[in-house]
C-alpha positions as CSV (number, residue, x, y, z in Angstrom):
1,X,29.9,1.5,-6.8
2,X,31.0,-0.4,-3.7
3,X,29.4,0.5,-0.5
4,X,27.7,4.0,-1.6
5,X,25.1,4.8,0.6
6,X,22.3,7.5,0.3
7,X,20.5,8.7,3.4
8,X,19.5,5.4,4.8
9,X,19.4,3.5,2.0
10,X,22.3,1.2,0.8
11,X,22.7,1.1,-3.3
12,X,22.0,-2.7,-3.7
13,X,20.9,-3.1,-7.3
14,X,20.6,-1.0,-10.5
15,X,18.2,-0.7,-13.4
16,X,18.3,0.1,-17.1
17,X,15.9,2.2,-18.9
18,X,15.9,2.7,-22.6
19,X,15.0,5.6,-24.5
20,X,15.7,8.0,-27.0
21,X,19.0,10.3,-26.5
22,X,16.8,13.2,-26.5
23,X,14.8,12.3,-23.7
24,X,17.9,11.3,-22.0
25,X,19.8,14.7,-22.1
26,X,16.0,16.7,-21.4
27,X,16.8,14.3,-18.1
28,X,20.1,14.9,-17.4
29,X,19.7,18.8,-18.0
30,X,16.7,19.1,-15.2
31,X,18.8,16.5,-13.0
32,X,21.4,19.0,-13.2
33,X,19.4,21.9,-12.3
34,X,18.2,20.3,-9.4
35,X,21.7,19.4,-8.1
36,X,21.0,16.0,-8.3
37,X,23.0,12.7,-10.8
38,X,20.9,11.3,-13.0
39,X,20.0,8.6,-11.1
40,X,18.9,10.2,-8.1
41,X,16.8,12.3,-9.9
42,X,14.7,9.2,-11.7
43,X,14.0,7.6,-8.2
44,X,13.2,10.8,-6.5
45,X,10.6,11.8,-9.4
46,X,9.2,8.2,-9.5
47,X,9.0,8.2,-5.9
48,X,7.1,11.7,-5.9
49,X,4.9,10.8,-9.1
50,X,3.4,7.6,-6.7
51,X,2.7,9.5,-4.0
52,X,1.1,12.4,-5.4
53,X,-1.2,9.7,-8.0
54,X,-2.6,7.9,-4.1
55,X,-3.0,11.2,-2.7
56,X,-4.7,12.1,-5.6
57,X,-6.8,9.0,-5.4
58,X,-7.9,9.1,-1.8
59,X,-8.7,13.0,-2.0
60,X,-11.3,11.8,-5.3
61,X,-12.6,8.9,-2.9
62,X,-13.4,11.4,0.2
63,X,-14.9,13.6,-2.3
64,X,-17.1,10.7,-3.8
65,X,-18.2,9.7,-0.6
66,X,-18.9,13.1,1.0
67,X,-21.0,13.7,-2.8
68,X,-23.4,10.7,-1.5
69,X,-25.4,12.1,1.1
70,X,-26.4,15.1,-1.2
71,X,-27.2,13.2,-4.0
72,X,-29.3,10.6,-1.6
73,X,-31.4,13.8,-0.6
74,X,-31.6,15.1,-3.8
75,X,-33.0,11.7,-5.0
76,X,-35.5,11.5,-2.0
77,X,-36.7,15.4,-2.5
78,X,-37.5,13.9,-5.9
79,X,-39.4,11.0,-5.3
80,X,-41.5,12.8,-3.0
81,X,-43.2,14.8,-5.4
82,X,-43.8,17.7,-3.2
83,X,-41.2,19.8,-5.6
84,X,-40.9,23.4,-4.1
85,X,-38.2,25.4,-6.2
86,X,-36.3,27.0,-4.0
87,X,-35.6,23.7,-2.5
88,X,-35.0,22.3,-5.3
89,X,-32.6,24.3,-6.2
90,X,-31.2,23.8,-2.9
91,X,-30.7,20.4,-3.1
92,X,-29.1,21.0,-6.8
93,X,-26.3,23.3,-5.7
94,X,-25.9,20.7,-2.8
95,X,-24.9,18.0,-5.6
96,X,-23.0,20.7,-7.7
97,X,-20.3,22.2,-4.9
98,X,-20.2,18.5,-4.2
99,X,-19.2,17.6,-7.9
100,X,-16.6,20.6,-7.7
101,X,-15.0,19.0,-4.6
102,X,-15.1,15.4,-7.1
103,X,-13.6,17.0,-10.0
104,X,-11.6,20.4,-8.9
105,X,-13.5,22.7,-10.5
């Protein structure tokens, strides 16, 4: 392999990964596809597949924590007895659009 270089990076050590002959020719075929060796592919697409799972992540955590302030009131509205049902169901769709931004919906 000698001094091959990609982009910035210099290609300093290699890894093996087993599996079946299936999977690798289902690889090789969509490496192909996208113009890219096999190898370049697997790093790319493992690359990708960690930053989209911590992008994920910190978009659910933003969610959570803009969910807690409608959920606080909704808990206080409660506790104060004085239950009017428009407001209540106020405060409900308050905690509901904010459980669609948790979960996507």
């Amino acid at each position: 392999m000698g001094n091959k270089t990609t982009g910035i990076y210099k290609k300093e050590t290699t890894i093996t990964v087993r599996c079946p002959i299936k999977l690798k020719g289902q690889l090789k075929e969509k490496a192909d596809k996208n113009g890219k060796t096999l190898s370049r592919y697997l790093l790319d697409t493992g690359i990708a597949g960690l930053e989209s799972k911590q992008s994920k992540r910190q978009k659910k955590v933003k969610a959570l924590v803009k969910l807690t302030q409608p959920v606080n009131d909704f808990y206080v509205y409660l506790e104060s007895g004085e239950l009017d049902r428009e407001a209540l169901n106020e405060k409900f769709d308050n905690v509901m659009k904010g459980m669609e931004g948790l979960w996507g919906n």
